[in-house]
N, C-alpha and C positions, 0 to 999 in steps of 0.2 A: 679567022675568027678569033682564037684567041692568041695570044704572043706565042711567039718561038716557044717549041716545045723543052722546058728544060726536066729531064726525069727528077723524078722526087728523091731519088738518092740522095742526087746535088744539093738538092733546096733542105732536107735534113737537117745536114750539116750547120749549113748557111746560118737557120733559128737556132740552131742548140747552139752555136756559135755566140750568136746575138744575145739571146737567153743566159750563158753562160758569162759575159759579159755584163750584163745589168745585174746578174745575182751577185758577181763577185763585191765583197768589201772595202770597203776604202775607209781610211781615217780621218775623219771630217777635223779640221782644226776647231776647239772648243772658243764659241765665242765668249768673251767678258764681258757680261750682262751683270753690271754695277747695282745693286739697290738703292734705289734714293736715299740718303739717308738723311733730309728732312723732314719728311713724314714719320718716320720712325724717331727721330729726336723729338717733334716735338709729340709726339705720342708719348714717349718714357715721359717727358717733363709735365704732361698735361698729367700723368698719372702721379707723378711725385710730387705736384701743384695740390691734385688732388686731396692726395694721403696727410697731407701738410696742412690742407685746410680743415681735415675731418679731426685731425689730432685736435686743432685748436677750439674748434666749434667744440668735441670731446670734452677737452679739460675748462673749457669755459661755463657748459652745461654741470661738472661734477661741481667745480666752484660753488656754483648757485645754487647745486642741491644742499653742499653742507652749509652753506649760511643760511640756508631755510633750515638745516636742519638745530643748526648752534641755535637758530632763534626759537622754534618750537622749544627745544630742550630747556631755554631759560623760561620761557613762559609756563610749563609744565612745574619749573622748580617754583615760580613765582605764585602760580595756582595750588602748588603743593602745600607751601607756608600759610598760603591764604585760607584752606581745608584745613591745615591744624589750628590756627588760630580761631576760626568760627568753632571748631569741635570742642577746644577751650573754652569758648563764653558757653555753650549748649550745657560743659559739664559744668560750670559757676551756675547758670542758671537753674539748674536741678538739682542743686544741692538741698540736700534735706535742711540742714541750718539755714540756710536762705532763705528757704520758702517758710520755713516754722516763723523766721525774724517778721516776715512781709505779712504774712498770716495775722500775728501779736502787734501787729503796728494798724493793723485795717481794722482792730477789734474783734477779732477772729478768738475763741478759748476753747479747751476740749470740754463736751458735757460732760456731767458729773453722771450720767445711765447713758448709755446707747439708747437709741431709737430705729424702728425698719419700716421702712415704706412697702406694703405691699401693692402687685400690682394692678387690685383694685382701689388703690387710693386710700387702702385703710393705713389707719399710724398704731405700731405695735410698740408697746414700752413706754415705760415712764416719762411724761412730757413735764422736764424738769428744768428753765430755763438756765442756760449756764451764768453765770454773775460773770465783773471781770475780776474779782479775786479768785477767779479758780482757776486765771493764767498760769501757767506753769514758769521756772524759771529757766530762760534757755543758755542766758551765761552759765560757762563751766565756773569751778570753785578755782582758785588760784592755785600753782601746784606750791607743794610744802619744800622748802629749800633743806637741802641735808644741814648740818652741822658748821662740814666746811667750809661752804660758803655763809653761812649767817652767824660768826661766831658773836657768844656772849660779849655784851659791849664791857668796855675796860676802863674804869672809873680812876682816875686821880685828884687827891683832895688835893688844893693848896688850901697852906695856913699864912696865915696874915701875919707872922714874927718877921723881922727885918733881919734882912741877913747881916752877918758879920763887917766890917767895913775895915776896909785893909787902908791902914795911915801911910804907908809908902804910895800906894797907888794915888791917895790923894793929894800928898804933895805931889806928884808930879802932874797930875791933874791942873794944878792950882799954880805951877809953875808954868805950863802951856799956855794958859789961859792968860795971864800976863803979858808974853812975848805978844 
């Protein structure tokens, strides 16, 4: 029935043998397992293409922020001049001599009483029409020059005697006149 009887003592051995065997170590020679290296080249280069293109896209963007920004800045200064200039005519136009000038030329005069309206319509005070001699004058008086500048004018008389007549000077006059 079953094979030649061998005691187990025998067959022990035989496994721890075998056993002993397949546990022991060996030094596998290391294989050279190469990395491609064009995947990995054009990986760096697609990242250095990258970084390259982002700089310029970068500095292409800040360009066009400062030339919007140089141009705001002159239109600001252009707006600026254009504010002072209008704030100029607003203060011409409010000028109290101004409007007194335009006032006297529309036939405008101050009354010689006040009057008050009140605000039932009644009129309070003397309803005294103003004439236009009771314009006021609004030219200033011309200013007075000191001394310095306006001196006393300086009068010299001539008189009508003939002056002396020098006979050398006229002969030789008279000899000139000759040649």
């Amino acid at each position: 029935m079953s094979s030649p009887a061998v005691p187990v003592r025998h067959r022990v051995p035989r496994i721890a043998n075998a056993a002993v065997e397949k546990a022991r170590l060996t030094v596998v020679p290391r294989a050279r397992s190469r990395a491609k290296r064009v995947p990995f080249v054009t990986l760096v280069s697609l990242v250095l293409l990258a970084g390259v293109v982002g700089l310029l896209l970068f500095n292409t963007s800040m360009q066009q922020a400062s030339f919007a920004a140089t141009s705001l800045e002159e239109q600001a200064t252009s707006l600026a001049a254009r504010e002072q200039t209008l704030q100029m005519e607003i203060e011409d136009l409010r000028n109290q001599d101004r409007v007194a000038e335009q006032a006297q030329a529309m036939g405008m005069v101050i009354p010689a009483a006040p009057t008050f309206l009140g605000l039932d319509g009644t009129v309070q005070g003397e309803k005294v029409p103003a004439l236009p001699e009771d314009k006021l004058d609004l030219t200033p008086p011309a200013p007075v020059k000191p001394l310095v500048l306006a001196p006393a004018p300086t009068i010299v008389k001539v008189t009508a005697e003939p002056a002396p007549v020098d006979r050398a000077a006229k002969k030789h006059r008279a000899r000139d006149a000759r040649r």
